[in-house]
C-alpha positions in Angstrom: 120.5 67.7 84.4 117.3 66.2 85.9 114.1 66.0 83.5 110.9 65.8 86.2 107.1 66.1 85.9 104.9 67.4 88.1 101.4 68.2 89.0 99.2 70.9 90.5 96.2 72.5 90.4 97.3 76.5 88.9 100.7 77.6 88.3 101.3 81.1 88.5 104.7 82.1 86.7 106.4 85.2 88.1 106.4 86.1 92.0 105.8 90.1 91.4 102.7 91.7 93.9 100.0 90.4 90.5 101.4 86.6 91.2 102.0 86.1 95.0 98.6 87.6 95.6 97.2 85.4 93.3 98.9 82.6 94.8 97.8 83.7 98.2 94.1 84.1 97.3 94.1 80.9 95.5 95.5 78.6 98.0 93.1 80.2 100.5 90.0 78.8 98.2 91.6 75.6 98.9 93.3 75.2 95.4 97.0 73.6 94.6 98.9 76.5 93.3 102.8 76.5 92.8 104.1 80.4 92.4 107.7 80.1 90.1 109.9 83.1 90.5 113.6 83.0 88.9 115.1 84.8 91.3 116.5 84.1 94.1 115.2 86.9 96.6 112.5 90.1 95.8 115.5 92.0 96.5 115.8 94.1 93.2 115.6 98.2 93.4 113.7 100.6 91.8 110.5 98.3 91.6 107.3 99.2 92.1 106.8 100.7 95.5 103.8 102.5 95.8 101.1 101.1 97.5 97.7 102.4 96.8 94.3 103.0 99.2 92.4 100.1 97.1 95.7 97.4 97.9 95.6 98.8 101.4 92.2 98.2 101.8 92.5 94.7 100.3 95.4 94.2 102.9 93.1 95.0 106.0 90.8 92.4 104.7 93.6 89.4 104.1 94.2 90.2 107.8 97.6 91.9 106.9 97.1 95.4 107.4 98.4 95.9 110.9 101.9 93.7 109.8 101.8 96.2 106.8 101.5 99.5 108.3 104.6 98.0 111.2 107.0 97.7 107.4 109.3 101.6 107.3 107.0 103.5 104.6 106.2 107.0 104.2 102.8 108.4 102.8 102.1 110.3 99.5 98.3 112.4 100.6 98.9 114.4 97.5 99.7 114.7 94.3 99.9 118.0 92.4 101.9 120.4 90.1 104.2 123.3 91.5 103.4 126.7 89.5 105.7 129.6 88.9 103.7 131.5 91.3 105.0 129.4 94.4 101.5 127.7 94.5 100.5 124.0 93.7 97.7 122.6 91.8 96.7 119.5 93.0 96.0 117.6 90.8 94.8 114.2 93.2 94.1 114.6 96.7 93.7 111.4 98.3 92.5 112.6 101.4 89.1 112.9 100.1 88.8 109.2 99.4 86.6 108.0 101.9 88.4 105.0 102.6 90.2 103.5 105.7 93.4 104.7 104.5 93.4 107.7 102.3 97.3 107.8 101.5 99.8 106.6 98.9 102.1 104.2 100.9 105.6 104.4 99.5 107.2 100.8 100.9 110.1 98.7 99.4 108.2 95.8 97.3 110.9 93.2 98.5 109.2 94.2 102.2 105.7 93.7 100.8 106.2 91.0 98.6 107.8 89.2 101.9 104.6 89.8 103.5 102.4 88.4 101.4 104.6 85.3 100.7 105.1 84.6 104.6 101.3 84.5 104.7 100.6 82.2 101.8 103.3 79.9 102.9 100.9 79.2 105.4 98.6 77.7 103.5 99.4 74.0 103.0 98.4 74.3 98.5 101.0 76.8 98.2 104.7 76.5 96.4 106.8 78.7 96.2 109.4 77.8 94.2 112.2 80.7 93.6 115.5 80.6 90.9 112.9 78.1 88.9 112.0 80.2 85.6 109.5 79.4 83.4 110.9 78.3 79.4 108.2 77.9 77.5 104.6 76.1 77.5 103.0 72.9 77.6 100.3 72.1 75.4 97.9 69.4 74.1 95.3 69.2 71.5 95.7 73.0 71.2 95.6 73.5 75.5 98.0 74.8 77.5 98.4 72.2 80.2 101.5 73.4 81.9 104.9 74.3 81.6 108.7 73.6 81.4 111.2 74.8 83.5 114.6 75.3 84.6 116.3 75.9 87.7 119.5 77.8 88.4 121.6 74.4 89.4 120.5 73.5 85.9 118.0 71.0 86.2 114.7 71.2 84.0 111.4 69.4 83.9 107.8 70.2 83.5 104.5 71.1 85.8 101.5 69.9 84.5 98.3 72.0 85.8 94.6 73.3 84.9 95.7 76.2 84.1 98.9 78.3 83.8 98.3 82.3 84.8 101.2 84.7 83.3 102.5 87.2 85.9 105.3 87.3 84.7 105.7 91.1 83.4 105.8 93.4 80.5 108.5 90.7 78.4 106.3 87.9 80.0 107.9 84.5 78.2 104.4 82.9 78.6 102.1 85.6 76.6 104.8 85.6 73.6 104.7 81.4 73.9 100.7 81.9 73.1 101.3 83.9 70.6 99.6 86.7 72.3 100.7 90.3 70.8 99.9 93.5 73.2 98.7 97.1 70.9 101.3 99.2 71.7 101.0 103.4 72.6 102.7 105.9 72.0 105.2 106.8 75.1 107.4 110.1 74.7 110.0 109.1 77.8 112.3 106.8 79.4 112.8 106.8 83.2 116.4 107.4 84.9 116.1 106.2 88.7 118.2 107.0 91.6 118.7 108.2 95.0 119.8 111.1 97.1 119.6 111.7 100.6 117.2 113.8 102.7 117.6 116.7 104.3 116.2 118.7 107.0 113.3 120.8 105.7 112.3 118.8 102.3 108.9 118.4 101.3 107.3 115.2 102.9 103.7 113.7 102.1 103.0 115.3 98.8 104.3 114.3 95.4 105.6 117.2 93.3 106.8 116.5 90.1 109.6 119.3 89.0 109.5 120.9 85.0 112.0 123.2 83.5 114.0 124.0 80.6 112.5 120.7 78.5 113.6 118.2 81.5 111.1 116.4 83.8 111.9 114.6 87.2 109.4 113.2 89.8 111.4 113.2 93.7 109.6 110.5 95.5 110.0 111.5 99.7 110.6 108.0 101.0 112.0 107.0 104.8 115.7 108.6 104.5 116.0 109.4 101.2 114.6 110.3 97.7 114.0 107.9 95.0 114.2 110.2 91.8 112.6 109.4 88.6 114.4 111.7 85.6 112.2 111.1 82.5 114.3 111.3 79.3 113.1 111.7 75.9 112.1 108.0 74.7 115.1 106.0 73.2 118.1 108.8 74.4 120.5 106.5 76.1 121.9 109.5 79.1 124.7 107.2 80.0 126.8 108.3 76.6 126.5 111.7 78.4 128.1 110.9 81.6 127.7 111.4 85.1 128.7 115.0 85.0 126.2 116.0 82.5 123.7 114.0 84.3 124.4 115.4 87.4 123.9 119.0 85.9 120.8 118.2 84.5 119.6 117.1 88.0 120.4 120.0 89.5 119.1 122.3 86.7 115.4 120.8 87.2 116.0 120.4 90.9 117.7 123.3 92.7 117.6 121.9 96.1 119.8 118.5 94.7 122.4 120.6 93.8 124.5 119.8 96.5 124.0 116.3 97.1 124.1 115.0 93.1 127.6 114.4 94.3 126.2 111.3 95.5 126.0 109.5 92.4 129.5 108.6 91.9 129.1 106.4 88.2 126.1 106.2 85.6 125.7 102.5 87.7 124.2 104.5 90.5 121.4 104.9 87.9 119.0 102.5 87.1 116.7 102.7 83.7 113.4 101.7 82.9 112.3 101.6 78.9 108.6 102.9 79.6 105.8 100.8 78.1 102.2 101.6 77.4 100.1 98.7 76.1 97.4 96.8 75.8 96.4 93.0 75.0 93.3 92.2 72.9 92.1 89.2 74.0 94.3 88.2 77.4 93.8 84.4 77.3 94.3 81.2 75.4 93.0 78.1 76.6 94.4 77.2 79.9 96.3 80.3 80.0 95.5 83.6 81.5 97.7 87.1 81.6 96.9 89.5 84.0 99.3 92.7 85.6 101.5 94.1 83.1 101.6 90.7 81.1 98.2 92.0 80.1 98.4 95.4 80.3 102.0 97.4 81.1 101.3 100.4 82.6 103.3 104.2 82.5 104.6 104.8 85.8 102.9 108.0 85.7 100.8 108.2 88.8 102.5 104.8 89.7 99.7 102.8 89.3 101.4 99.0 88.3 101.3 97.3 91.5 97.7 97.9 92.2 96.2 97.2 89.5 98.2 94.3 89.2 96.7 93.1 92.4 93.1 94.3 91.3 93.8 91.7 88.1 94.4 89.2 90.8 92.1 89.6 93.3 89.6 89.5 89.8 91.1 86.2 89.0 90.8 84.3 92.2 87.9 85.6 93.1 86.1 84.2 89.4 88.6 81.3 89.0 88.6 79.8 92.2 85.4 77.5 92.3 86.6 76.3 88.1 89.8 75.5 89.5 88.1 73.3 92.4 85.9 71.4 89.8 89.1 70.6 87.9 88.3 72.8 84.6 88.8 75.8 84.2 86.9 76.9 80.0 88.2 79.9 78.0 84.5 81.3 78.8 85.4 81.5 82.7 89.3 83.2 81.7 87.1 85.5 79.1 85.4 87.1 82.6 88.4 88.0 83.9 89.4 90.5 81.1 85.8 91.8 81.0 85.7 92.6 84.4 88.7 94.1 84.4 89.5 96.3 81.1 87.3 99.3 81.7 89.2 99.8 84.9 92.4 99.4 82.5 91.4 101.8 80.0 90.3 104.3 82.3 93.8 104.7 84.1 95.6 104.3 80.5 93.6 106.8 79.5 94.4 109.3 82.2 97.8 108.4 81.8 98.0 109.1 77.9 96.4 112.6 78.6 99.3 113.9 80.8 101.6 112.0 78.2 100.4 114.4 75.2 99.2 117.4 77.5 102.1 117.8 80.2 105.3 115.5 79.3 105.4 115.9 75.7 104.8 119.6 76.3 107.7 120.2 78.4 110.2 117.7 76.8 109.8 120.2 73.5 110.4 123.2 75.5 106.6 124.4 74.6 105.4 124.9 78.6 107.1 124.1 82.3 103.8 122.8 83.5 100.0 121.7 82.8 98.5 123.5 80.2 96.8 126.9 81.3 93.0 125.7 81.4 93.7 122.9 83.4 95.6 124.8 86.1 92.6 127.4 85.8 90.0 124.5 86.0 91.8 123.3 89.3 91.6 126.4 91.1 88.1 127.4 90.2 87.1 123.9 91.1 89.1 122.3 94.1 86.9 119.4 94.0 87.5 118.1 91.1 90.9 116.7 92.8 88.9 113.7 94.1 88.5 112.8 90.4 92.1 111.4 89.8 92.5 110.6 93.1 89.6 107.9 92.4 91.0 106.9 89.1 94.4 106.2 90.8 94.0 105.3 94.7 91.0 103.0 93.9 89.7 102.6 90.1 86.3 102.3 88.7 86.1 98.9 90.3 87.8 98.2 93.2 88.6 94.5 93.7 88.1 93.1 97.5 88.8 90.3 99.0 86.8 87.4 98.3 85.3 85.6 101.6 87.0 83.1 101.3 90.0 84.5 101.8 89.4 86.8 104.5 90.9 86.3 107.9 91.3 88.4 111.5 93.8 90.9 111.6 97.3 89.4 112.2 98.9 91.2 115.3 102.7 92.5 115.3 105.0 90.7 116.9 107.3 93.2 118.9 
């Protein structure tokens, strides 16, 4: 075991979309920042993987968007509710977004995250250091300065820094270190994810989530395949079930899986998320700032994680970059960061506990198989009001951009 000290100028801990942009932006401004990750690869399913119009945006402006749009995604331009009647209620149209790219991008995050971490290596103040994981902080006189480490061959030390920003995640190590506690809201589901092929004739390019019979499932149309999300009742552990039982209840809420739920062999064929809504208070100490779901975790209702994640950080670079160049970065200049930032926050949270209490709750107790009736009747009398969510998710109150620092030409794809 090797004890060793170092020093930079930020350290970012965890290398999710919230800390590599961070990274990236920051070492763009010029500023030493070291990005730990404890993996060893991004290669981890059944992340993230939708990519919103404000992100894609943001992307053109980095000078990525053109190496983006080459990565295998498909596009979401829709989101909406099936009725009984055969008819759909959208709910979020993104097409009227006036933006350069009114879509949902569904790509794997290991395939954006790569992007994003090739173009930051280029800056010579960027580290990427992965399988180094963060074990607590350093402080002195009441600041955190830094922090320990330990890397998977076993060796440990400490980074010294001005200031230490958790992206690290809704069980972020560094926000329990400071003693940070988030307010935690009520969440009636779970999430089961998995995969099943495509076939000729499935829906493509509009999200349709599917409610019968108290059971909930959202198929995600990706590039070959599905990516299901089957929302169970909050703290119901479906593997006791089995596969068999699982694989019924699949095809129950989703008629045209039934032949093809064969493809789940085992219960390890399905992945599960414990859903978390929450909130921080205050998202700082000195010389440490949260942001992403460290600060805030988010349902993955309207799958909305990522980007604001990336809104968080764009915030933080953009505010924190010039503090970090002087050398000291005060509680008063982290402070702007959450107050920038929450009313976005609280907006989508908000959304998001609405269709919590009003749709999943609803159908998870067997009292509807869809939106309440005077929402569906409020939709069809007034089409427009589609752009509404579509805001709230594809862009927020406040969408972040690029900071000019950080802006370059558009990279062209190599063929």
């Amino acid at each position: 075991m090797v004890e060793m000290t170092e020093r930079t100028g930020c350290v970012v801990i965890g290398g999710g979309p919230a800390g590599v942009v961070t990274g990236l932006l920051l070492a763009r401004a010029g500023v030493e920042v070291t990005v730990l990750e404890k993996h060893a690869d991004f290669l981890r399913d059944f992340r993230g993987d939708t990519v919103h119009p404000s992100t894609l945006t943001l992307l053109d402006e980095l000078g990525l968007g053109e190496k983006f749009d080459a990565l295998p995604h498909s596009e979401l331009s829709s989101a909406g509710f099936p009725q009984e009647n055969g008819e759909v209620m959208k709910l979020a149209d993104f097409t009227r977004l006036k933006v350069p790219h009114p879509y949902i991008a569904m790509v794997p995050q290991w395939d954006f995250l790569d992007l994003l971490a090739e173009s930051a290596r280029k800056e010579p103040t960027f580290v990427q250091r992965m399988e180094t994981e963060c074990t607590g902080l350093v402080r002195e006189q009441g600041r955190v300065v830094g922090v320990t480490y330990r890397t998977a061959a076993g060796e440990t030390g400490e980074i010294r820094s001005d200031l230490v920003i958790a992206a690290d995640g809704r069980w972020s190590v560094a926000r329990r270190e400071a003693g940070l506690v988030p307010r935690e809201y009520d969440c009636p589901f779970d999430v089961w994810w998995f995969r099943l092929t495509r076939a000729e004739g499935d829906v493509d390019g509009v999200l349709l989530p599917k409610m019968r019979d108290r059971r909930f499932a959202v198929p995600l149309p990706r590039p070959g395949f599905f990516q299901v999300a089957y929302l169970g009742p909050k703290g119901d552990d479906l593997r006791q079930q089995g596969i068999e039982a699982f694989r019924e209840n699949v095809a129950r809420i989703c008629p045209e899986f039934a032949g093809r739920v064969h493809e789940l062999q085992t219960m390890d064929d399905v992945k599960f998320l414990d859903v978390r809504l929450n909130l921080l208070r205050r998202w700082h100490v000195d010389g440490l700032l949260c942001i992403g779901d460290a600060a805030h975790a988010m349902s993955p209702i309207g799958g909305v994680g990522i980007n604001l994640a990336v809104q968080d950080a764009v915030a933080a670079a953009t505010l924190l970059a010039e503090p970090l160049r002087r050398g000291r970065v005060s509680p008063a200049d982290l402070a702007k960061v959450r107050s920038r930032r929450l009313l976005p926050t609280l907006l989508v949270q908000g959304l998001q506990r609405l269709l919590h209490r009003t749709v999943v709750r609803q159908v998870m107790a067997g009292k509807r198989n869809g939106p309440p009736a005077p929402m569906i009747k409020l939709f069809a009398r007034f089409p427009r009001l589609s752009y509404v969510p579509a805001r709230l998710l594809g862009l927020g109150l406040r969408p972040e951009h690029a900071p000019a620092y950080a802006r370059r030409p558009m990279e062209p794809v190599r063929r």
